[in-house]
Each structure stands twice: as structure tokens, then as C-alpha cells.
C-alpha positions in Angstrom: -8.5 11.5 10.5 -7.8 7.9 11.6 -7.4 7.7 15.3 -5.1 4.6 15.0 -2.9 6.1 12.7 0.8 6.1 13.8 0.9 10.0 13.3 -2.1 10.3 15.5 -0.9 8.7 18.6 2.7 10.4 18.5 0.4 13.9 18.3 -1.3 13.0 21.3 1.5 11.3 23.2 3.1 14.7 22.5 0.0 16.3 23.8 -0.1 14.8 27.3 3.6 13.6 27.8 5.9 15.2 25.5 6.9 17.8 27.8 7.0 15.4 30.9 9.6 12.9 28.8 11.6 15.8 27.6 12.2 16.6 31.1 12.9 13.2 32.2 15.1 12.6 29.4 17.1 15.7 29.9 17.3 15.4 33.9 17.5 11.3 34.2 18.8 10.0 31.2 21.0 12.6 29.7 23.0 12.9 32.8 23.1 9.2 33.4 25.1 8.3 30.6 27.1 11.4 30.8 28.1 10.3 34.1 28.3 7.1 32.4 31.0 8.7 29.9 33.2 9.7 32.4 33.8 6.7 34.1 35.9 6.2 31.2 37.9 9.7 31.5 40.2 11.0 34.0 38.2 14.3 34.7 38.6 16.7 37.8 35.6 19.3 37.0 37.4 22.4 36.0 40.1 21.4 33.3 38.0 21.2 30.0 39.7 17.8 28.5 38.8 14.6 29.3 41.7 12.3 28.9 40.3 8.7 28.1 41.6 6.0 30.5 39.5 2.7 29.7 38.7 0.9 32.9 41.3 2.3 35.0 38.7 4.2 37.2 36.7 1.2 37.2 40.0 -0.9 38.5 40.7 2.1 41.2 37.3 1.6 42.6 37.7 -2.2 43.3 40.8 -1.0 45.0 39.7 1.8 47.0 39.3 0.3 50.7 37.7 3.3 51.7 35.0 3.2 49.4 34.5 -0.8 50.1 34.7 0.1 54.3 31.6 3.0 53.4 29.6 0.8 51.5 29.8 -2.5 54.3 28.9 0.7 56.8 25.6 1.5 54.7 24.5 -2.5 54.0 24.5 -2.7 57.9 22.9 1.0 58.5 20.3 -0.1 55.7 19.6 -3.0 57.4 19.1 -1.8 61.2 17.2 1.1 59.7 15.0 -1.1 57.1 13.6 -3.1 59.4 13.1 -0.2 62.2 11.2 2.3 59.7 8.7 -0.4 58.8 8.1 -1.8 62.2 7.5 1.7 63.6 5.3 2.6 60.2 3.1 -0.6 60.7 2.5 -0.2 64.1 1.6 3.4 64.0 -0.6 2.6 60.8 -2.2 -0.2 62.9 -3.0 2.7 65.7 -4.6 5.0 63.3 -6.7 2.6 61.4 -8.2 1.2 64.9 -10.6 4.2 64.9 -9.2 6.6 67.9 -10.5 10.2 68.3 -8.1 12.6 65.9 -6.4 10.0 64.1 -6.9 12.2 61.0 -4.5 14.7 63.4 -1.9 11.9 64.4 -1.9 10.7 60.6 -0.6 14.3 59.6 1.3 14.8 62.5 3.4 10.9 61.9 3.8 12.6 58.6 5.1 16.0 58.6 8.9 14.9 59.5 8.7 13.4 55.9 8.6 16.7 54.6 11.2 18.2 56.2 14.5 18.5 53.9 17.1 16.2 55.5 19.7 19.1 55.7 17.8 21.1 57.5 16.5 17.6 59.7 20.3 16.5 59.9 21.0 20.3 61.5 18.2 20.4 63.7 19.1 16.9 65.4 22.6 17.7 65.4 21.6 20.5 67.6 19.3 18.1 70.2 22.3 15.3 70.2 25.1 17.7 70.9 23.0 20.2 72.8 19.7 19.1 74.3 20.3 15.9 75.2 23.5 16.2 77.0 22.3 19.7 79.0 19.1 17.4 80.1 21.5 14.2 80.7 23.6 16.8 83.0 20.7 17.9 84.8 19.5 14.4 85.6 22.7 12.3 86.4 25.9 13.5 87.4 29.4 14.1 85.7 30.1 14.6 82.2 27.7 13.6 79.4 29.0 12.7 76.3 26.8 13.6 72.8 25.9 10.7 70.8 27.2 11.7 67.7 30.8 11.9 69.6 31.6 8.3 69.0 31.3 6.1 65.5 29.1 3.9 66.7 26.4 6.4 68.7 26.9 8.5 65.4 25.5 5.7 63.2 23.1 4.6 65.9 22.1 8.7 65.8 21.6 8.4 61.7 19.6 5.5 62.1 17.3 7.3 64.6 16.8 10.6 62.5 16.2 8.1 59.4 13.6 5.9 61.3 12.0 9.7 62.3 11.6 10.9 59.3 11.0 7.4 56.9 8.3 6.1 59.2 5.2 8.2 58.8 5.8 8.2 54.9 5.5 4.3 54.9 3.0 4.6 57.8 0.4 6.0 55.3 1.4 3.1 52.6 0.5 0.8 55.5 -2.4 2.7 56.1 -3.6 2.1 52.5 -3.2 -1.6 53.0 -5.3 -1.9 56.5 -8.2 -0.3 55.0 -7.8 -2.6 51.6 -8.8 -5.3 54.1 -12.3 -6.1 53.9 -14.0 -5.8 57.1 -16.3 -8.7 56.6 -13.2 -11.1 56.5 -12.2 -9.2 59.9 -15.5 -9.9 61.1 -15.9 -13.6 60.4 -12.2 -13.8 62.0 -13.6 -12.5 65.4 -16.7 -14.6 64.9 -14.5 -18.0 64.2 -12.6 -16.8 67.7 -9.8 -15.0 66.3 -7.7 -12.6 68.7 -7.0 -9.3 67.3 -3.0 -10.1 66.8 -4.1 -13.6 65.3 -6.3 -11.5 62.9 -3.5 -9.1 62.1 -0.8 -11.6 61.4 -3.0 -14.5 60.0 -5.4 -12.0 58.4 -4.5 -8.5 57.4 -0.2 -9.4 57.0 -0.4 -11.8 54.5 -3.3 -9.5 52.5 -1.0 -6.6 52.8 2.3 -8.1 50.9 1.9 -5.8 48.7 2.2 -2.8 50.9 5.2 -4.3 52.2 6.6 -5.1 49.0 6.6 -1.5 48.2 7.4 0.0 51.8 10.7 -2.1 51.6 11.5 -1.1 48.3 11.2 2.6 48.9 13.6 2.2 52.4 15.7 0.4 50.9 16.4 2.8 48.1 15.9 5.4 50.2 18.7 4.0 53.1 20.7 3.1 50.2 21.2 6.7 48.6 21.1 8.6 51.8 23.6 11.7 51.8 22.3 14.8 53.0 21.6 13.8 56.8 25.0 11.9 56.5 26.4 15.5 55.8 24.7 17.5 58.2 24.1 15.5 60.9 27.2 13.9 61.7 29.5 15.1 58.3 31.3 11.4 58.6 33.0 12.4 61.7 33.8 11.3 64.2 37.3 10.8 62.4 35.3 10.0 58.9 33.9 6.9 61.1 30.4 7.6 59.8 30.7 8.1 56.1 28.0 6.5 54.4 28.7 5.4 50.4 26.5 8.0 49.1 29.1 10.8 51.1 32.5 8.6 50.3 31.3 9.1 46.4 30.4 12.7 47.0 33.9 13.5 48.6 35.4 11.4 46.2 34.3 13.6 42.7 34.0 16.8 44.3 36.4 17.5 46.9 39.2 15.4 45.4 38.3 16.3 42.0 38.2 12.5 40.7 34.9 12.8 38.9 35.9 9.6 36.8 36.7 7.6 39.6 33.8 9.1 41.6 31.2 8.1 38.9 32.5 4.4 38.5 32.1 4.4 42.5 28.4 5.7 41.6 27.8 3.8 39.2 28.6 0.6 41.4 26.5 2.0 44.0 23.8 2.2 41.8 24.4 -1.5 40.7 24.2 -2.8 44.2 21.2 -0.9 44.9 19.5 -2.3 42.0 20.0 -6.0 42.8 19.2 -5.7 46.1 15.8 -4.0 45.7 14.8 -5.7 42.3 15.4 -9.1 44.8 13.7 -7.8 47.4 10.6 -7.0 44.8 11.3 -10.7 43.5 10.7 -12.5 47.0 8.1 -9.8 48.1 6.1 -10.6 44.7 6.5 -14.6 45.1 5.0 -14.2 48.5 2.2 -11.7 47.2 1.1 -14.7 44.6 1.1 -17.2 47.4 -1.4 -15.0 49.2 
């Protein structure tokens, strides 16, 4: 049997893949252009036709102010939370690279919020903004204290904390991976030429880890982008829907209006934005990555 034969090589993709791509295919792809399909229709989820409308969902979702209002919310949450998430991961990968007794311990300990699902996450903050932290603000200063997530803007400031919680120790170990890629002997001659240790780290060990920060903002990004479940259950877009994130405005839009047409489009544009912003981001980061 020829092992370059076409016949060959489909055998053993099907061998060690085939059941990986039919999963992807019928959980990624399928539904992608399904959802796809019914931008086109004017579905509500129950009824089982699926009147064809063209491009008037599509036309809606340019006009829904709503939507436009969520998605300006998210570009500045993603932004705020973007840049927090990686400075917190860096710094925390810089502390347990230097060395310290038990930074094995602190490494899984940065790490385990990023395991937590963010409906339960959302829940349990909920419970130390509304409850905790205004008993402990009552006990220390006097009069009434208010809980963060009572007004729109200490609600988003309160989904930008839980997010920075539970993004940073995930990026923290990417970071991690990029301090020890740094070869000590450069390190060394650094110090020897009289380098500091923070002109070592942002003359040195920055501009060799580009790559980990190419990849730590593309995951946030994406990741800030798409958020949904601690929008629900930390703050559900209240205060009077002041705090609805795209991701939740699309949600509410398909399955509590019943728009699923118009709902997908919104996703759909969603998905667009989210694209062109990381794919640039990956563009610039990998420009800079050559130049280092």
C-alpha cells in the first residue's frame, strides 16, 4: 500500500481527526450558517415557518439604537478591562517568575478564579457588592452605603472588576511562558552592562515577549468582546438596563423578544466587529513581533 496515496491519507486523517471535525463541523459550522440562514427569515423560535424577508433584519439592526448604545458600552468596557487584565497578568507573572518561596502555590492560586463558571462568579460577587461590602462600608463609616452595582456606572466599573479577577491569572500563566522563554544569559549580560531590573524588563524581556502579548490581547479581547454570562448574573443590565453589554442586548433580543432573525443579524455584526478588531490587533502585534 502506497503511503502517499490520496486514499491513504483520508484513512488516516479519518483515523486521528475524523471524529474531532465531525464534531466541530456539527457544533461550529453547522450552526453558524444556520444562524446565518435566518438572518434572512423573520423567525420567533416556536412557529415552524420561516418567512423570508431579505435584508430587512439586517436594515432593523442598523436601526436599532439600543443595540448601537450596547455595543459603544462594550468597546469602552473592553477597553478599560483589556488593558487592566494584562497589566495585573504581567505583573503577577513577573512576581512568580522572580523565584519566591511557593510561587508554584500563588501560580495555582492566581489561577483558580479562571475556572470558576462566570454564572456562578457573577452570583457570588453579586452577593459581596450588594451584601459584604456595604455591611463592612456600614461598620466603618457612617450613614447609608450604597452597593456598587446600584448605579450604571459602579455597575460597569463592578463587571470590569469581576472580569479583571477572573481573566488575569489565565493570561498570567501565558506571561509566565514568555518570562521563562527569556534566556538568562541575555539577563545576565544586561545586569553586567549596568542594567536595572525595570530597564532589563522593558528593554529586555518586553520586547522578547511580543509574542505573549500578541496572544494575551487577542484572547481578552475576544473574551471582553463576547462576555454574557457575568453580564447576566452579576448585574442582569440593570440598573434600568444601564449595563447591558452586546452579547446580553443580542441574547434578549432572539430569545425574550422572539426576533431570532433580527437577533442573529445583530450577532452576526457582533461577530464582524470582533473579528476586525482582533485580526488588527494580531496584525500590529505581529509587525512589532518581526521588529523584535
Amino acid at each position: 500500500m502506497k503511503t502517499n496515496s490520496l486514499g491513504y491519507k483520508v484513512r488516516q486523517y479519518l483515523l486521528f481527526a475524523g471524529v474531532t471535525t465531525f464534531l466541530f463541523v456539527a457544533v461550529v459550522i453547522v450552526p453558524f450558517f444556520y444562524g446565518l440562514y435566518l438572518t434572512f427569515t423573520r423567525y420567533d423560535g416556536v412557529s415552524t415557518s420561516k418567512p423570508f424577508v431579505g435584508l430587512d433584519n439586517y436594515i432593523a439592526a442598523f436601526g436599532d439604537t439600543d443595540y448601537w448604545v450596547s455595543l459603544g458600552r462594550t468597546f469602552v468596557f473592553s477597553a478599560i478591562a483589556v488593558v487592566l487584565v494584562n497589566l495585573f497578568a504581567f505583573v503577577l507573572a513577573y512576581m512568580v517568575t522572580t523565584g519566591i518561596r511557593g510561587q508554584n502555590f500563588f501560580r495555582a492560586g492566581f489561577f483558580i478564579p479562571n475556572l470558576i463558571g462566570g454564572i456562578v462568579l457573577g452570583y457570588v460577587w453579586k452577593f459581596v457588592f450588594n451584601k459584604a461590602l456595604v455591611q463592612l462600608s456600614d461598620m466603618i463609616g457612617s450613614g447609608h452605603a450604597k452597593s456598587l452595582l446600584a448605579t450604571p456606572t459602579g455597575a460597569m466599573a463592578a463587571l470590569i472588576i469581576v472580569s479583571v479577577w477572573q481573566y488575569a491569572g489565565y493570561m498570567m500563566l501565558i506571561y509566565v511562558a514568555g518570562f521563562m522563554s527569556v534566556s538568562e544569559d541575555v539577563i545576565e549580560a544586561a545586569k553586567i552592562d549596568g542594567c536595572t531590573g525595570t530597564q532589563s524588563i522593558i528593554h529586555i524581556s518586553i520586547p522578547l515577549m511580543t509574542a505573549s502579548f500578541v496572544q494575551c490581547l487577542f484572547l481578552t479581547i475576544t473574551r471582553c468582546f463576547m462576555v454574557y454570562d457575568v453580564n447576566f448574573s452579576l448585574t442582569g443590565g440593570d440598573p434600568y438596563g444601564d449595563s447591558v453589554l452586546a452579547a446580553m442586548h443580542v441574547y434578549n433580543t432572539a430569545f425574550q423578544d422572539k426576533k431570532f432573525g433580527l437577533g442573529q443579524a445583530e450577532a452576526l455584526i457582533l461577530f464582524v466587529v470582533c473579528a476586525i478588531v482582533g485580526g488588527l490587533q494580531v496584525y500590529v502585534g505581529k509587525k512589532a513581533e518581526v521588529q523584535a
